[in-house]
Biopython code that builds the backbone (N, CA, C, O; Angstrom):
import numpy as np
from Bio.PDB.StructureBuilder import StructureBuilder

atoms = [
    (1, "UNK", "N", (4.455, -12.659, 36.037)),
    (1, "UNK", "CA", (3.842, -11.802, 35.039)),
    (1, "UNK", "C", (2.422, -11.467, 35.501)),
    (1, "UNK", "O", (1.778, -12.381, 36.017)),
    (2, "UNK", "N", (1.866, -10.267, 35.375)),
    (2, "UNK", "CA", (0.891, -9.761, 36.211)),
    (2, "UNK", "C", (0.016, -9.570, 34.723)),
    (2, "UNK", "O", (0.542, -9.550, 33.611)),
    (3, "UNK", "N", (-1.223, -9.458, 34.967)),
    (3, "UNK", "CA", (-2.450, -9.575, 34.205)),
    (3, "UNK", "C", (-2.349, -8.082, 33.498)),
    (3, "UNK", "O", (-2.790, -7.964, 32.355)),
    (4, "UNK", "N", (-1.976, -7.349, 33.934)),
    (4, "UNK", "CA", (-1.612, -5.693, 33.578)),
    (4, "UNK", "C", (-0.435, -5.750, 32.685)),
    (4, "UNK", "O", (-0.303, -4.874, 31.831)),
    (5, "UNK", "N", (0.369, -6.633, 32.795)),
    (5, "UNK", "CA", (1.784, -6.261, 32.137)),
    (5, "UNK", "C", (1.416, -7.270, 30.921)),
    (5, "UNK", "O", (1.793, -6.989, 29.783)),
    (6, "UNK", "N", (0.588, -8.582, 31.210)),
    (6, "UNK", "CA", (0.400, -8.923, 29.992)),
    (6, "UNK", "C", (-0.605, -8.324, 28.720)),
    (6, "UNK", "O", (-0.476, -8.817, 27.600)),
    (7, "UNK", "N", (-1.599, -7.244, 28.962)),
    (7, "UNK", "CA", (-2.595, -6.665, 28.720)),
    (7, "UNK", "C", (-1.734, -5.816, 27.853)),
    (7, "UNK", "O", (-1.945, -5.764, 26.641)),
    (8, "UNK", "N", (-0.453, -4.924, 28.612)),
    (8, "UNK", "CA", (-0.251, -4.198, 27.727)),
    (8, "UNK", "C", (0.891, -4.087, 27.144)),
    (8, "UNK", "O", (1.587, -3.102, 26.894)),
    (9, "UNK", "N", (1.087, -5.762, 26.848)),
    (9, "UNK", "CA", (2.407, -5.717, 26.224)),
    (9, "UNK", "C", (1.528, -6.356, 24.668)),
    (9, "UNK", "O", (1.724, -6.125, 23.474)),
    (10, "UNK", "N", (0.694, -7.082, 25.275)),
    (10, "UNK", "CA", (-0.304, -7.326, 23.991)),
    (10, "UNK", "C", (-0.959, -6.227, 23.058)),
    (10, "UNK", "O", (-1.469, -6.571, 21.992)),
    (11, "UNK", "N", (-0.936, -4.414, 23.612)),
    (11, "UNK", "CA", (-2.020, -3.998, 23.160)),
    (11, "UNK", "C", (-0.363, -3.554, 22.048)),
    (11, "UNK", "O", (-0.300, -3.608, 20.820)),
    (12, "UNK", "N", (0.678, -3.178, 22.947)),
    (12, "UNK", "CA", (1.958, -2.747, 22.257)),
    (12, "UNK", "C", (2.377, -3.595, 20.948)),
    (12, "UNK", "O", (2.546, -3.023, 19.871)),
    (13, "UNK", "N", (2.540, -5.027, 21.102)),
    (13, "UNK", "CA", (2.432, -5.954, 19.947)),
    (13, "UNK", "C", (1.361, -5.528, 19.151)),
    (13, "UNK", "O", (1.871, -5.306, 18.053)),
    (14, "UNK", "N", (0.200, -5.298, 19.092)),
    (14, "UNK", "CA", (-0.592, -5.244, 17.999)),
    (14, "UNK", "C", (-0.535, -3.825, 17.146)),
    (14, "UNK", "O", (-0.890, -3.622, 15.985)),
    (15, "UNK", "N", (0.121, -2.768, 18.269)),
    (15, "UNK", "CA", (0.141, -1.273, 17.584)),
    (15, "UNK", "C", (1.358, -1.715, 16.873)),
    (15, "UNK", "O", (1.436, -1.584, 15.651)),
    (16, "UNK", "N", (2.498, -2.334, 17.708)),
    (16, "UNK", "CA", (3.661, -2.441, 16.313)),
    (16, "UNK", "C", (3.138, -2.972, 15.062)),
    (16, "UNK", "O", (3.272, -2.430, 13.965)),
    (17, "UNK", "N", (2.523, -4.087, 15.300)),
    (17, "UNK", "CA", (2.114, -5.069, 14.054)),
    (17, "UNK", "C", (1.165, -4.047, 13.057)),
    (17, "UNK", "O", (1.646, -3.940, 11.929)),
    (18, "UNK", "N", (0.141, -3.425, 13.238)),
    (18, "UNK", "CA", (-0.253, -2.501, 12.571)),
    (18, "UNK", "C", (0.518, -1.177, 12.177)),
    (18, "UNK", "O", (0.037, -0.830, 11.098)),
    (19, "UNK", "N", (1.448, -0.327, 12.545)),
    (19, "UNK", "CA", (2.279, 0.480, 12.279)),
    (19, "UNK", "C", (2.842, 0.012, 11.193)),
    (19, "UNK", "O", (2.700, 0.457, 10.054)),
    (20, "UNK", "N", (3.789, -1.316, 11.690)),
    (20, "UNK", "CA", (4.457, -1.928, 10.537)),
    (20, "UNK", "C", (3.732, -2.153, 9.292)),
    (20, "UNK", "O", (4.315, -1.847, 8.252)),
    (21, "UNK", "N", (2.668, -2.592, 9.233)),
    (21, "UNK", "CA", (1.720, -2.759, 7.954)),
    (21, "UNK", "C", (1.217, -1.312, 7.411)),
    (21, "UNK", "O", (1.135, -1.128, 6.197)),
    (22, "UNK", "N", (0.919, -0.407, 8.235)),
    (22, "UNK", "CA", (0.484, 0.962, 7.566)),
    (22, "UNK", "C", (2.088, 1.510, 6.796)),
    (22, "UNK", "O", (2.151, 2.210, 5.786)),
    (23, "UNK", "N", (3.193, 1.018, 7.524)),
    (23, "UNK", "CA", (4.284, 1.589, 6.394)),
    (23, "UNK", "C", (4.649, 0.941, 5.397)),
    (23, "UNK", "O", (5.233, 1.468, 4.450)),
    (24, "UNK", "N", (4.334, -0.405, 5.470)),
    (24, "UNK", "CA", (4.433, -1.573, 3.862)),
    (24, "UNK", "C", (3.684, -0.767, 3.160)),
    (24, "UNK", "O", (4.310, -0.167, 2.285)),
    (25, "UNK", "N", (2.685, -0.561, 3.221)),
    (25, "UNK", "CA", (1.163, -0.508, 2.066)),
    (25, "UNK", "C", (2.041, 0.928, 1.786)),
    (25, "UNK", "O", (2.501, 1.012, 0.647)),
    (26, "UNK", "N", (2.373, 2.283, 2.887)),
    (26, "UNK", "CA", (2.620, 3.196, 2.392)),
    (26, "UNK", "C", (4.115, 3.345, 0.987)),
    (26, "UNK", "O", (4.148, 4.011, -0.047)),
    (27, "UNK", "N", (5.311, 2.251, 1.701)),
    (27, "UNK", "CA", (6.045, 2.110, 0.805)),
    (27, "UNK", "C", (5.977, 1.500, -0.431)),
    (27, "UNK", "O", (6.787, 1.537, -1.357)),
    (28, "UNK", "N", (4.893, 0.922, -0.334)),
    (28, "UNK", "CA", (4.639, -0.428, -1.428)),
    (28, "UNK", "C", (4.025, 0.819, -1.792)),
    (28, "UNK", "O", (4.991, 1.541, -2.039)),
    (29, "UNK", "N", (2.784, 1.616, -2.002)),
    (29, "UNK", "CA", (2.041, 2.556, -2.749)),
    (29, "UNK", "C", (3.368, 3.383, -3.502)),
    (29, "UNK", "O", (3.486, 3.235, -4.719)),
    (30, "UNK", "N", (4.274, 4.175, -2.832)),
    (30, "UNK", "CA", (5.140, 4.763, -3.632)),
    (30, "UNK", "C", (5.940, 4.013, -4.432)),
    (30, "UNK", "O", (6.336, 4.633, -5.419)),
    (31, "UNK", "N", (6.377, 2.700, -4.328)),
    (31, "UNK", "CA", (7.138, 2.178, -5.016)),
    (31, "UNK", "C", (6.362, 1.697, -6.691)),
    (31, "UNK", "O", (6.974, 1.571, -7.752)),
    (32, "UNK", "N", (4.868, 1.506, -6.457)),
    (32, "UNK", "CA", (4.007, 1.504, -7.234)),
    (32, "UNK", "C", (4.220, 2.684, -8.047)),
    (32, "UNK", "O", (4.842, 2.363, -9.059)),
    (33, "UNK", "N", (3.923, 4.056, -8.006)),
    (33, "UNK", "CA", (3.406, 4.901, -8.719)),
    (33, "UNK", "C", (4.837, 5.453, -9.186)),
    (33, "UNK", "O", (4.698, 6.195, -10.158)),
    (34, "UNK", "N", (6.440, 5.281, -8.700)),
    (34, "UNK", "CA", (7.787, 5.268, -9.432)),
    (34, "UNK", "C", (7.675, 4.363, -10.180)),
    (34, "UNK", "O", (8.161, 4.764, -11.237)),
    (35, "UNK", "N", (7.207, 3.010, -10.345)),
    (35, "UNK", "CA", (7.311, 2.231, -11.620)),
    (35, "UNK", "C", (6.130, 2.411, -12.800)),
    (35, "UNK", "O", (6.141, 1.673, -13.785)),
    (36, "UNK", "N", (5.317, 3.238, -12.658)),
    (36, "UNK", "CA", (4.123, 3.831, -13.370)),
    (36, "UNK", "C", (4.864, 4.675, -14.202)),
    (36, "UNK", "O", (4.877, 4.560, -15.428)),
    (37, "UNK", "N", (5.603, 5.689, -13.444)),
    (37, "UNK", "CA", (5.531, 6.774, -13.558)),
    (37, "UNK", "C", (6.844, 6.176, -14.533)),
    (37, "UNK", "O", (6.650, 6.502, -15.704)),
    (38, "UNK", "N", (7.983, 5.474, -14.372)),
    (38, "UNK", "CA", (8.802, 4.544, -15.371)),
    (38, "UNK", "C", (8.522, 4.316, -16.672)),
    (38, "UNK", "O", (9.060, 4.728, -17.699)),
    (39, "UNK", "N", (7.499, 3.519, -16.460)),
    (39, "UNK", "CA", (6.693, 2.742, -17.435)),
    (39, "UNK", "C", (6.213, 3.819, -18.937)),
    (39, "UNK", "O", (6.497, 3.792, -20.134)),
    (40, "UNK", "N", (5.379, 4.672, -18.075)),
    (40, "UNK", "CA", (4.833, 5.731, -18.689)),
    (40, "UNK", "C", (6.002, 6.804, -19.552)),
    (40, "UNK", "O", (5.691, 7.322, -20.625)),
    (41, "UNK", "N", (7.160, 6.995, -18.992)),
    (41, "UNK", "CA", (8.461, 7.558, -19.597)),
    (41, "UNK", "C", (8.932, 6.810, -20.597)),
    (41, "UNK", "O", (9.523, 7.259, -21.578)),
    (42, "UNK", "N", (8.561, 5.051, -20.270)),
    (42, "UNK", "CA", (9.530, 4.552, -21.266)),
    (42, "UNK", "C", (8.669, 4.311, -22.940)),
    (42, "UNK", "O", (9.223, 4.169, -24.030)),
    (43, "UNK", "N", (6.709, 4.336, -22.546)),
    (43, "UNK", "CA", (6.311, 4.785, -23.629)),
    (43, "UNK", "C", (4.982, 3.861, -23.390)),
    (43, "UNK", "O", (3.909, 3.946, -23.987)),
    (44, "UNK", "N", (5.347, 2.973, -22.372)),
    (44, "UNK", "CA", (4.052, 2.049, -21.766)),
    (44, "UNK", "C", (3.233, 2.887, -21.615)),
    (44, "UNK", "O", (3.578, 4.008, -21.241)),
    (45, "UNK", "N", (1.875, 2.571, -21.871)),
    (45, "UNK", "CA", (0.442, 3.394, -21.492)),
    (45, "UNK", "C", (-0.347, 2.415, -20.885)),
    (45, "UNK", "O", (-0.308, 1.234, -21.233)),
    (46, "UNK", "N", (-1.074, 2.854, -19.977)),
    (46, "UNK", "CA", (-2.092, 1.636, -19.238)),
    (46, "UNK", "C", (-3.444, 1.771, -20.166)),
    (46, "UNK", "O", (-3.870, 2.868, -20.530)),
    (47, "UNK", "N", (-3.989, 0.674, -20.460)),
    (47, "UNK", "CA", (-5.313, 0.395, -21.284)),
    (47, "UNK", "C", (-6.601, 1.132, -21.054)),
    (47, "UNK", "O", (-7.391, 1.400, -21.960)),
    (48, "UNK", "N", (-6.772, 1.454, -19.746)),
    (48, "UNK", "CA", (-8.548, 2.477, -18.600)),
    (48, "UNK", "C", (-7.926, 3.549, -19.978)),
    (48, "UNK", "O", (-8.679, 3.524, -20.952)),
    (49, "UNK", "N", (-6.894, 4.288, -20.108)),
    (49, "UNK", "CA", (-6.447, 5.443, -20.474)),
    (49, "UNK", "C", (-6.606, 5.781, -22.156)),
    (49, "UNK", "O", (-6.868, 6.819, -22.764)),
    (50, "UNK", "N", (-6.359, 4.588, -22.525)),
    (50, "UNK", "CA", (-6.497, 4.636, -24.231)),
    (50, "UNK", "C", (-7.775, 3.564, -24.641)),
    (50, "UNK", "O", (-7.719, 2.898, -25.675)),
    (51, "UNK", "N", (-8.867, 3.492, -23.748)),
    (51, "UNK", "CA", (-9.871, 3.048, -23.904)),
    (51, "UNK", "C", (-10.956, 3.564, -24.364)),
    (51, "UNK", "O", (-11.737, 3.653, -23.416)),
    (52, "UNK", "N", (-11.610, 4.105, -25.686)),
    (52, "UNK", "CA", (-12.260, 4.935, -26.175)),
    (52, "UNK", "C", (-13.758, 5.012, -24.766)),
    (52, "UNK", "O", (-13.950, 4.113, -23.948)),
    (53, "UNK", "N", (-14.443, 6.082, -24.848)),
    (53, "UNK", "CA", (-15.642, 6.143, -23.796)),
    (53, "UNK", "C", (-17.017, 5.069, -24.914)),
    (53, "UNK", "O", (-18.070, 4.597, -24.486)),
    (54, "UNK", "N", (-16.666, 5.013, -25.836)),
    (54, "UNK", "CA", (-17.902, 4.072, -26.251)),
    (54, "UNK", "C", (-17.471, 2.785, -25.990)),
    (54, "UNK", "O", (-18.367, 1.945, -26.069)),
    (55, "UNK", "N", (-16.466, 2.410, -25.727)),
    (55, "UNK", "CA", (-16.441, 0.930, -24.864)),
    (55, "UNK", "C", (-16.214, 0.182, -23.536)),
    (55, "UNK", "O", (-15.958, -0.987, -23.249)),
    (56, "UNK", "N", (-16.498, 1.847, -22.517)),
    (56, "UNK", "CA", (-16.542, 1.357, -21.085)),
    (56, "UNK", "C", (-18.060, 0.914, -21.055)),
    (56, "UNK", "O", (-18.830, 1.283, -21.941)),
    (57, "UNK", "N", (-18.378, 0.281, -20.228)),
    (57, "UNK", "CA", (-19.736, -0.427, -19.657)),
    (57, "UNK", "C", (-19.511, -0.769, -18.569)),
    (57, "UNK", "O", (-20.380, -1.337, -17.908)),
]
sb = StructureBuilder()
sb.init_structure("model")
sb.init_model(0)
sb.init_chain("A")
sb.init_seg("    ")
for serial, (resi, resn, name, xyz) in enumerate(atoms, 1):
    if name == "N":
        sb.init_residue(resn, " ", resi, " ")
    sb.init_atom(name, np.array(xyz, "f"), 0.0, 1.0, " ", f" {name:<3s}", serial, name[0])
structure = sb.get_structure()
């Protein structure tokens, strides 16, 4: 194993390992805003939303 082949099999491991994580967060984000968007159909409201403006601080 040559100092070159280990260099860039390491740089390849870390682009997979990050790829793979930029598509979790991306699937995990959509899977988020379909159960919002659920929630909100079934009559759930999130609290920021029905929080009058005289009691943010």
């Amino acid at each position: 194993m040559t100092h070159a082949f280990y260099i860039g099999m390491s740089y390849a491991a870390t682009g997979l390992v990050v790829l793979c994580l930029i598509a979790w967060v991306v699937m995990d984000g959509q899977a988020r805003k379909r159960e919002l968007k659920e929630l909100e159909a079934s009559g759930v409201r999130r609290r920021a939303r029905a929080a009058s403006a005289g009691d943010a601080q």
